[in-house]
N, C-alpha and C positions, 0 to 999 in steps of 0.2 A: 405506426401506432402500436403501443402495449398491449397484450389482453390482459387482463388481470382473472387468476386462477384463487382458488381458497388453498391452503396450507395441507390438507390433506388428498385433496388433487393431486399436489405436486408432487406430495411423497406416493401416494398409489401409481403416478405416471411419469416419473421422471426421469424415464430412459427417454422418452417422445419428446418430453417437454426440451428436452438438453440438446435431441438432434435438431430441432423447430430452431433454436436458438443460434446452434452451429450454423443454420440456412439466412441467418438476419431475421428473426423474429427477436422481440424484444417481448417478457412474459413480467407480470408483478406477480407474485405472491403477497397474497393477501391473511389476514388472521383477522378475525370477528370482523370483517366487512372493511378493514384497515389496510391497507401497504405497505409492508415492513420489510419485503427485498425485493429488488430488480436483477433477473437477468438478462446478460447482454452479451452479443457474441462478441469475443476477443479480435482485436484487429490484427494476432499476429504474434508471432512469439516479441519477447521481448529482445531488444538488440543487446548484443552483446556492449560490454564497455570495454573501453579502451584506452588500456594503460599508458600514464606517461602526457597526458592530452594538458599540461599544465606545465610541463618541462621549458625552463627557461623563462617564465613568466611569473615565477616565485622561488622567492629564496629563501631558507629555514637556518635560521644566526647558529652560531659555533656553540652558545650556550642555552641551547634548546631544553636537552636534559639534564641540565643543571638544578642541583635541588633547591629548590626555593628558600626565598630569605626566610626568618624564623618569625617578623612580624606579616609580613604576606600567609603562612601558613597560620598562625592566630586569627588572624581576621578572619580566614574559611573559616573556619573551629569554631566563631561568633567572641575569641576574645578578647578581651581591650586591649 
């Protein structure tokens, strides 16, 4: 369950509020009696990615960067 805190609460105490959160507490920040942010502890850094994980699965034609025709760049451009 959230508590919900007022906006100036959370900046007077937000060293407490951030450790509460670190422990699985979930806190709303509130403005004029409203909700307008939740925090919520992180599950975790984020994983790293990993390169290559599409190798062999797709293949990129000879004429990739090839400059485009002259009527394909008009029509980006919006012209007739």
């Amino acid at each position: 369950m959230a508590s919900i805190i007022n906006i100036h609460e959370a900046k007077t105490h937000l060293s407490r509020i951030v450790e509460e959160v670190a422990a699985g507490r979930e806190v709303i920040i509130a403005k004029a009696g409203r909700g307008v942010a939740k925090l919520v502890p992180l599950d975790g850094l984020p994983k790293a990615k990993k390169l290559g994980g599409l190798k062999g699965k797709m293949t990129v034609p000879d004429d990739f960067n090839a400059p485009l025709e002259p009527d394909l760049i008009a029509a980006f451009e919006g012209q007739p």
